[in-house]
MMTF fields as JSON, N, C-alpha, C and O atoms, coordinates in Angstrom:
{
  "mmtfVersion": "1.0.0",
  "mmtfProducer": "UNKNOWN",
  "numBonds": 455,
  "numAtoms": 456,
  "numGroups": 114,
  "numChains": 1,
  "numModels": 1,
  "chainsPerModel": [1],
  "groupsPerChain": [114],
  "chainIdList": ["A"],
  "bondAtomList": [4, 2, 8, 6, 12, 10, 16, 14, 20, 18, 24, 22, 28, 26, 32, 30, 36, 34, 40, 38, 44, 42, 48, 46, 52, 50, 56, 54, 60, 58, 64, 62, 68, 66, 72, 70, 76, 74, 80, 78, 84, 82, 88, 86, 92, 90, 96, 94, 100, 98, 104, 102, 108, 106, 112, 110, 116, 114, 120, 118, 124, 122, 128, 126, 132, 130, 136, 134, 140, 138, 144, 142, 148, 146, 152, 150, 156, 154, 160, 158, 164, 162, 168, 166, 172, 170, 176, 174, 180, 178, 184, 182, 188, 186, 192, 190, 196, 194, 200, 198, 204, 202, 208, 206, 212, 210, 216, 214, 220, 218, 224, 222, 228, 226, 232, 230, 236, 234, 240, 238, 244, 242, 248, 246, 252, 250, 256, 254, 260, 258, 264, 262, 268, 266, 272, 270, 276, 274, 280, 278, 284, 282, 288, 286, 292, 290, 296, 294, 300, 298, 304, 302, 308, 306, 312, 310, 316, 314, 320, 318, 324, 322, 328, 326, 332, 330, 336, 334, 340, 338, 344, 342, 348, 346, 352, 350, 356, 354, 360, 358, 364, 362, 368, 366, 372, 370, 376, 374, 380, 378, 384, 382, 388, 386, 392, 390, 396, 394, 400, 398, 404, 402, 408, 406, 412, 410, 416, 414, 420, 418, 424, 422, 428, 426, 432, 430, 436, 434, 440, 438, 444, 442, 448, 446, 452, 450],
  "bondOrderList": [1, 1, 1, 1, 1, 1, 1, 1, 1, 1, 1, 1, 1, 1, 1, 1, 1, 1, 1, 1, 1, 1, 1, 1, 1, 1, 1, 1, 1, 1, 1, 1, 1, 1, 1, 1, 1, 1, 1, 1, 1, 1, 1, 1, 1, 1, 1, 1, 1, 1, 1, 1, 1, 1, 1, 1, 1, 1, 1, 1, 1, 1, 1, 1, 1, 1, 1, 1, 1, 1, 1, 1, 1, 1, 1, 1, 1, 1, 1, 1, 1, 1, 1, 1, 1, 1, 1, 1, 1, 1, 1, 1, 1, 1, 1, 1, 1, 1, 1, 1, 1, 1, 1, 1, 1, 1, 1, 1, 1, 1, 1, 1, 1],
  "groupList": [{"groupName": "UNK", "atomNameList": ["N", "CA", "C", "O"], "elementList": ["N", "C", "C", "O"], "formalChargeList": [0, 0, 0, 0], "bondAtomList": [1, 0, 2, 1, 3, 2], "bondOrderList": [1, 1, 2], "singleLetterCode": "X", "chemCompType": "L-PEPTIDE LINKING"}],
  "groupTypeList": [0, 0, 0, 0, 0, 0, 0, 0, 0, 0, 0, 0, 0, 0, 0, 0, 0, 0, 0, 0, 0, 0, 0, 0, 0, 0, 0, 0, 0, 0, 0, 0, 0, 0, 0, 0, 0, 0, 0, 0, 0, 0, 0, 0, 0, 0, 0, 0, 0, 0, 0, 0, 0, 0, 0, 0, 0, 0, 0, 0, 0, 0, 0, 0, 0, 0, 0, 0, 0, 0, 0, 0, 0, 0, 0, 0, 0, 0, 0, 0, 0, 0, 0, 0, 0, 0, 0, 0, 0, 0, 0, 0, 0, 0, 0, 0, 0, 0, 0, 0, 0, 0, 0, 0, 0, 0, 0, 0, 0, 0, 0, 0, 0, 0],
  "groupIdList": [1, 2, 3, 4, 5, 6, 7, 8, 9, 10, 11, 12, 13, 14, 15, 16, 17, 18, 19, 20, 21, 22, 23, 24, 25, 26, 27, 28, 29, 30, 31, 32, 33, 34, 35, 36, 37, 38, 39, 40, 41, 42, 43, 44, 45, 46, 47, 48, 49, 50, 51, 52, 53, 54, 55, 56, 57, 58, 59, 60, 61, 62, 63, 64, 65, 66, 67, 68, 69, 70, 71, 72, 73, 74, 75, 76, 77, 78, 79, 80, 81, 82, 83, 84, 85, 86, 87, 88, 89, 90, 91, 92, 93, 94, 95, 96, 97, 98, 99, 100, 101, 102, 103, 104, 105, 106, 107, 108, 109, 110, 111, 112, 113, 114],
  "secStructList": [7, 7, 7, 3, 3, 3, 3, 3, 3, 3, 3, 1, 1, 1, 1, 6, 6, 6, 6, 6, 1, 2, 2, 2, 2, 1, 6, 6, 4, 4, 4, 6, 6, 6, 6, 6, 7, 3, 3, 3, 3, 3, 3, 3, 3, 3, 6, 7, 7, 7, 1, 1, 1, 2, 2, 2, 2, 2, 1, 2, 2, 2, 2, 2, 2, 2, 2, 2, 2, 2, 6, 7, 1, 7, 6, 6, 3, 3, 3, 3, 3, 1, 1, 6, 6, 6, 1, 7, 7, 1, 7, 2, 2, 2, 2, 2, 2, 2, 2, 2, 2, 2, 6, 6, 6, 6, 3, 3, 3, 3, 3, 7, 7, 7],
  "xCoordList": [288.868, 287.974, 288.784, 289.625, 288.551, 289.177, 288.645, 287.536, 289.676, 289.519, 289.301, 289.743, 288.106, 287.338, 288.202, 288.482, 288.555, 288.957, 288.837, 288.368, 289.041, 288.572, 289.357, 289.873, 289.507, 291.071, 289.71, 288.48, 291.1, 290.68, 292.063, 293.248, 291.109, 291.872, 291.331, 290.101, 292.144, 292.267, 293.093, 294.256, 292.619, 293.787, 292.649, 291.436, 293.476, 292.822, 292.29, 291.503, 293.02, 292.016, 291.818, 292.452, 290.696, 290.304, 290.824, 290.376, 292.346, 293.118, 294.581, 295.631, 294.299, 295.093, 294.899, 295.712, 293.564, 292.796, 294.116, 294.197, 294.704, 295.691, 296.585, 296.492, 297.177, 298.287, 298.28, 297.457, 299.396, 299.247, 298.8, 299.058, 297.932, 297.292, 296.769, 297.439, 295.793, 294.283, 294.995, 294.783, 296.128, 296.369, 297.514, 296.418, 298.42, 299.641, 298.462, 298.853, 297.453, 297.151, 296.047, 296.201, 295.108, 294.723, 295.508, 294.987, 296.401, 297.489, 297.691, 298.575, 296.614, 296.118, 296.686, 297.484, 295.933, 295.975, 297.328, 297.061, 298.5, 299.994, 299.526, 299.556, 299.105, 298.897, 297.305, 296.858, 296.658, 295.009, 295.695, 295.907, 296.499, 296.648, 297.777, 298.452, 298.24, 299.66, 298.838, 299.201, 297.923, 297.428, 295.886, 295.128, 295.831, 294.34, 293.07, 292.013, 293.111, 291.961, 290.708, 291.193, 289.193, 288.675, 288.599, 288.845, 288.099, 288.135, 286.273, 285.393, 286.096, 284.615, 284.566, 283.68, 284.811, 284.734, 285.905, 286.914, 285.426, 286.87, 286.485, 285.825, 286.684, 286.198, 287.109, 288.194, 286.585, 286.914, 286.618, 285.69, 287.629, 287.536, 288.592, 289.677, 287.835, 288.202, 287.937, 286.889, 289.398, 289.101, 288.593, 288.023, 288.893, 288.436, 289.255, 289.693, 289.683, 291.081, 290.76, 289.701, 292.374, 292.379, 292.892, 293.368, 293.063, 294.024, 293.122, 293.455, 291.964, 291.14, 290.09, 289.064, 290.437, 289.798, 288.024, 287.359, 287.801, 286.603, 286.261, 285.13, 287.777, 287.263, 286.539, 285.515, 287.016, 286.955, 285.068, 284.172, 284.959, 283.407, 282.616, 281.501, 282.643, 281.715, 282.007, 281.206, 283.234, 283.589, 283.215, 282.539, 283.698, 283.549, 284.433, 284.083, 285.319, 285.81, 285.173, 285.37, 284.556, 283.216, 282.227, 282.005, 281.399, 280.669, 281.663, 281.636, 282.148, 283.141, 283.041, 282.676, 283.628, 283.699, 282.264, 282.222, 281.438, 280.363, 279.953, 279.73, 279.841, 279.646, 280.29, 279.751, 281.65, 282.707, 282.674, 283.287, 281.558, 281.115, 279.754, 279.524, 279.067, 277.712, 277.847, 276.886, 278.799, 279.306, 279.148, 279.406, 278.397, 278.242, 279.305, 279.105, 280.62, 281.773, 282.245, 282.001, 282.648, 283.098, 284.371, 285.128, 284.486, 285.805, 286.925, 286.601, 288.041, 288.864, 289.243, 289.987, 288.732, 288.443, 290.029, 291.063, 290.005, 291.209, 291.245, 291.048, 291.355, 292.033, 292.968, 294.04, 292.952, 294.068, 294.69, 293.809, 295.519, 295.985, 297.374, 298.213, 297.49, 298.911, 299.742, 300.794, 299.547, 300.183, 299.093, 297.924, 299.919, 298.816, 298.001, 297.016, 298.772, 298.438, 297.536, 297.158, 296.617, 295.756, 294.627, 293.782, 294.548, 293.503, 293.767, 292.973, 294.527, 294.36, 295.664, 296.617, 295.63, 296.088, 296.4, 297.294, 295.37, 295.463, 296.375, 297.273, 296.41, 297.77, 297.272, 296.123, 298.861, 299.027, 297.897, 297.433, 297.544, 296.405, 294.908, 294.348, 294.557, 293.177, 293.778, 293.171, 294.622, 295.22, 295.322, 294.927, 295.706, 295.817, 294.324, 293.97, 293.718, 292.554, 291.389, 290.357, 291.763, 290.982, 291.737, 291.037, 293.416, 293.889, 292.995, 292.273, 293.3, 293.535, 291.835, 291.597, 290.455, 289.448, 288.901, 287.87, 289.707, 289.626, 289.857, 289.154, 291.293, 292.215, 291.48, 291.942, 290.616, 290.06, 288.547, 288.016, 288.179, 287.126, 287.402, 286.559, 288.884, 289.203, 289.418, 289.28, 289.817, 289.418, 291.347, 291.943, 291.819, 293.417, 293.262, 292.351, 294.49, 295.008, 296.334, 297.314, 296.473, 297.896, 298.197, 297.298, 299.291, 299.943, 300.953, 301.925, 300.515, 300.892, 302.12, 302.787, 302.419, 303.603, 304.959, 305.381, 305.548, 306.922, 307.871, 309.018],
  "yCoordList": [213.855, 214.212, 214.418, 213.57, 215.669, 215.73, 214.711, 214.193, 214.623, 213.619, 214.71, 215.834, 213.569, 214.408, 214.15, 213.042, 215.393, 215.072, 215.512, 216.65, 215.124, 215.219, 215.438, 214.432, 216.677, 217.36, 216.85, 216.879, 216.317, 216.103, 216.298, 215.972, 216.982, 218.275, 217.723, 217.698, 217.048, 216.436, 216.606, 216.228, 217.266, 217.492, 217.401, 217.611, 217.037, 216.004, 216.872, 216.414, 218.107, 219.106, 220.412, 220.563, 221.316, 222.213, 223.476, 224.429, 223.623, 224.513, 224.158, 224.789, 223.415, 223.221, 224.36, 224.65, 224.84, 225.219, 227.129, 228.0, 227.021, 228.866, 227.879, 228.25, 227.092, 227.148, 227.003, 227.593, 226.071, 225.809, 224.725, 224.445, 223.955, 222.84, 223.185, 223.128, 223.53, 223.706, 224.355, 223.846, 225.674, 226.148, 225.148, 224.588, 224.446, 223.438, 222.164, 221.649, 221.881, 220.531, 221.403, 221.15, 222.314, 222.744, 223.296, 223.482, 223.385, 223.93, 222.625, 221.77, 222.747, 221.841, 222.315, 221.824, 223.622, 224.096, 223.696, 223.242, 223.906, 223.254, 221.538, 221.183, 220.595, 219.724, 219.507, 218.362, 220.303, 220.163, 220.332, 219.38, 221.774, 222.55, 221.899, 222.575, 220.862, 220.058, 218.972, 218.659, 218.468, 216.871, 217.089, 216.259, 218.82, 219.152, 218.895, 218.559, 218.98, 217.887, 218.551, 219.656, 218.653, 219.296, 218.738, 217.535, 219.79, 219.936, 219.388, 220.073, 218.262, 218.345, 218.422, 219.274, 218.213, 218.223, 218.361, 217.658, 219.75, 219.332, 218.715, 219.501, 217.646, 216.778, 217.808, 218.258, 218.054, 218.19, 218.162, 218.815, 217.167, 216.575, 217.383, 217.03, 218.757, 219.389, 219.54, 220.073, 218.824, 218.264, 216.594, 216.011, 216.405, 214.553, 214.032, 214.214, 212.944, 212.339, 211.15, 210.979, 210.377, 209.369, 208.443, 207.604, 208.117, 207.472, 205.802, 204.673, 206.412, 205.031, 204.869, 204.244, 205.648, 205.203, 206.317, 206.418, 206.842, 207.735, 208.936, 209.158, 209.711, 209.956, 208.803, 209.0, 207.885, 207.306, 206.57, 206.359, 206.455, 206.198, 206.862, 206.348, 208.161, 209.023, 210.543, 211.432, 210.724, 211.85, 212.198, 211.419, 213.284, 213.638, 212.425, 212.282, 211.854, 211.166, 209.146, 208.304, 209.065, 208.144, 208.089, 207.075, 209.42, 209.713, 209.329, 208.259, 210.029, 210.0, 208.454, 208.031, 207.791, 206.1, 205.211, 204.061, 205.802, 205.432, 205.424, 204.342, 206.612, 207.068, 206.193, 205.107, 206.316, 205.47, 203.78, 203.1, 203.244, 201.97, 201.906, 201.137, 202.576, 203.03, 202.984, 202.576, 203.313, 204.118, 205.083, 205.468, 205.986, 207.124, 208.209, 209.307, 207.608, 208.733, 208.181, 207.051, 208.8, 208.176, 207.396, 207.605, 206.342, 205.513, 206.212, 207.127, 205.89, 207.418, 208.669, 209.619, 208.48, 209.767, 210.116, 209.699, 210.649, 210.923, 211.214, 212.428, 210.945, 211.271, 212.071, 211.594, 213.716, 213.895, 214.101, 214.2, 214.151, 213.913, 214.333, 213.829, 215.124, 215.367, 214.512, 214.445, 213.807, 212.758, 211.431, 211.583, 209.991, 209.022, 208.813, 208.09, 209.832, 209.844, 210.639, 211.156, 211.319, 212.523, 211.161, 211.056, 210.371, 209.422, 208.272, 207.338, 208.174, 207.192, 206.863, 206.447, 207.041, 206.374, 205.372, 205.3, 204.204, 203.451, 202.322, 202.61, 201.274, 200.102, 199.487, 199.097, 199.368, 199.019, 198.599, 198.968, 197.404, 196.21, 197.392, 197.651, 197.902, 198.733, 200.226, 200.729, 200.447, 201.256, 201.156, 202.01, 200.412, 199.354, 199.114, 199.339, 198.694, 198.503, 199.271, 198.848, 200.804, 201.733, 202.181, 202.45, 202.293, 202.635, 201.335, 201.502, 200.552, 199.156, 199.068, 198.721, 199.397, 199.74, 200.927, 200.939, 201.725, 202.883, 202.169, 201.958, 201.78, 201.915, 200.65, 200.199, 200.019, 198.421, 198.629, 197.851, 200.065, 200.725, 201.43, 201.987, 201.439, 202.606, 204.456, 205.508, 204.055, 205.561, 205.545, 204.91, 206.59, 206.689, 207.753, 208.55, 207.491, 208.079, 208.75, 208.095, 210.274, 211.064, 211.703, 212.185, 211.693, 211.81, 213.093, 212.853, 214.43, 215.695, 216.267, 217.174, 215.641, 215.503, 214.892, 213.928, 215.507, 214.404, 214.975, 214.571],
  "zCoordList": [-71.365, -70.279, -68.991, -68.693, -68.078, -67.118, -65.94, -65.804, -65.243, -63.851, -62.841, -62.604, -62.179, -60.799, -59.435, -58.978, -58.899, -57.786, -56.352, -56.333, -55.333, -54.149, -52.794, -52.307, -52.113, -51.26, -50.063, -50.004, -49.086, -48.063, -46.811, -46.731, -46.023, -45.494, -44.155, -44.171, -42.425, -41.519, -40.541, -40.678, -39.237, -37.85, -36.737, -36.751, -35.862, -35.035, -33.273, -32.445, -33.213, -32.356, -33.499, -34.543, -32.923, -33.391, -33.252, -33.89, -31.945, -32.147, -33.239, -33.363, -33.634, -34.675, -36.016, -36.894, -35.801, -36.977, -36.994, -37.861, -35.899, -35.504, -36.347, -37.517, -36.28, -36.819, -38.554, -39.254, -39.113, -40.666, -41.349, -42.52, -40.371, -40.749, -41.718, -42.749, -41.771, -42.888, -43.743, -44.844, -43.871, -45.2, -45.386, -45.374, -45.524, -45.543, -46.39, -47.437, -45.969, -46.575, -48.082, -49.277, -47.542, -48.494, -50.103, -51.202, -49.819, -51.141, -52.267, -52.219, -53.27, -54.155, -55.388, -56.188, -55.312, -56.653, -57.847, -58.96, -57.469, -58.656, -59.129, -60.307, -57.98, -58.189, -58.947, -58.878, -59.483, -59.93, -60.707, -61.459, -60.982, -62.981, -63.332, -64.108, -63.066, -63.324, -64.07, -65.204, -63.598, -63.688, -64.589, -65.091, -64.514, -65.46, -64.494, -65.027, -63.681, -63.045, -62.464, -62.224, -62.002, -61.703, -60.565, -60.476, -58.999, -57.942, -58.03, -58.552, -57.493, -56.929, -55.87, -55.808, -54.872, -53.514, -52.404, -52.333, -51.3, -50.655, -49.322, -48.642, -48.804, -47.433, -46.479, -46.845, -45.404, -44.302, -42.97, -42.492, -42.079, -40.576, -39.754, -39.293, -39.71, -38.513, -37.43, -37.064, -36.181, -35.329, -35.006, -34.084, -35.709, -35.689, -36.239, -37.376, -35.033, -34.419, -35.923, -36.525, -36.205, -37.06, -36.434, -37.199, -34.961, -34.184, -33.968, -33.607, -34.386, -34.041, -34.88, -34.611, -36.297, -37.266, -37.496, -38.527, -36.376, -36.275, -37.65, -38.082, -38.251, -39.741, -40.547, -41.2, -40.463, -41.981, -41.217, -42.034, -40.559, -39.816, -39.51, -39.607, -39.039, -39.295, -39.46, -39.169, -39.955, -40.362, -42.119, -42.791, -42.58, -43.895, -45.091, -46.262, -44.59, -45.056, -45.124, -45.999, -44.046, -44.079, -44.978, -45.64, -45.096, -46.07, -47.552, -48.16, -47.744, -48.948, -49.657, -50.754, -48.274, -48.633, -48.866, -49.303, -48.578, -48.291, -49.777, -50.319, -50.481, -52.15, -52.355, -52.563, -52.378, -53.273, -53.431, -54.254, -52.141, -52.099, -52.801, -53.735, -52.4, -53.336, -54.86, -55.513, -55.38, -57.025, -57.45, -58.591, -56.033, -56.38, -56.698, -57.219, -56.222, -56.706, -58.423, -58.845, -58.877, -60.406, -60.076, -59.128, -61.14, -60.851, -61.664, -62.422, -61.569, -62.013, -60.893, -61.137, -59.972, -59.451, -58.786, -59.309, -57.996, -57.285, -55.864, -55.91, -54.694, -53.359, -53.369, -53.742, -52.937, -52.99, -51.463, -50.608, -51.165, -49.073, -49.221, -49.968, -48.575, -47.886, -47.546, -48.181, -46.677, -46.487, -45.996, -45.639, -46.103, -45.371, -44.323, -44.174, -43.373, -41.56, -41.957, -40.905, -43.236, -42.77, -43.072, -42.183, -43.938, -43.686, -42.648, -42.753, -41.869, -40.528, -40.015, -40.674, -39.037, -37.681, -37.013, -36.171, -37.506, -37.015, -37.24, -38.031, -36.839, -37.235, -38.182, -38.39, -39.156, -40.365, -41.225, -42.304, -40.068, -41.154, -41.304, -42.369, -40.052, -40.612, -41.768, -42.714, -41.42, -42.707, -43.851, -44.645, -44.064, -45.475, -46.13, -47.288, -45.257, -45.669, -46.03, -46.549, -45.593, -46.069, -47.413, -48.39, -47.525, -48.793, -49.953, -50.936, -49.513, -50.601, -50.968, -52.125, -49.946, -50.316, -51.279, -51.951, -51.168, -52.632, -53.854, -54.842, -53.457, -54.938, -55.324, -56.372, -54.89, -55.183, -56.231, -57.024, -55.791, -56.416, -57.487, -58.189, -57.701, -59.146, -58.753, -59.376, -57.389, -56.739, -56.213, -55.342, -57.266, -56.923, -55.72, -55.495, -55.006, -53.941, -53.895, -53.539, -54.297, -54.511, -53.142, -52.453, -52.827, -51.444, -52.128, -52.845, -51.754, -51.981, -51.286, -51.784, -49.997, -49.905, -50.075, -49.436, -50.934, -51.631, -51.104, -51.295]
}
């Protein structure tokens, strides 16, 4: 059975949107047909800062967590992120705690930049 997964795509003003933000994090696809995986959802917080935690609270990525506490996302599923700074900002300990709250639910987290 393929694994469900979920691109979440994050920059923190809305002229960011000229440059290569949005196509640089969106570039999934090698990593979906590598790993087999189907695309359910792609989150996106364009324009909404991670410096103080405001994605993960009422951005697209809030919602997200919100399911994923609910059970409404499947366990198995996947996060996929560019890098860690696209889900938060903030210092270490509240950082941690949004990673370590996924992966605590069965909800992996792949970091697309290596």
């Amino acid at each position: 059975m393929q694994r469900k997964c979920y691109s979440y795509v994050r920059f923190s003003h809305k002229k960011q949107e000229l440059g290569t933000s949005f196509a640089r994090q969106s570039d999934i696809q090698h990593f979906v047909d590598k790993h087999n995986l189907i695309v359910d959802t792609t989150l996106e917080d364009l324009g909404v800062s991670a410096f103080r935690g405001k994605n993960a609270k009422q951005g697209q990525l809030g919602g997200f967590i919100d399911l994923v506490e609910s059970g409404l996302i499947e366990q198995n599923s996947i996060l996929l992120i560019e890098n860690f700074d696209r889900l938060s900002r903030q210092k270490i300990i509240k950082s941690t705690q949004i990673f370590l709250n996924l992966l605590n639910r069965d909800i992996d987290i792949a970091v697309l930049d290596t």
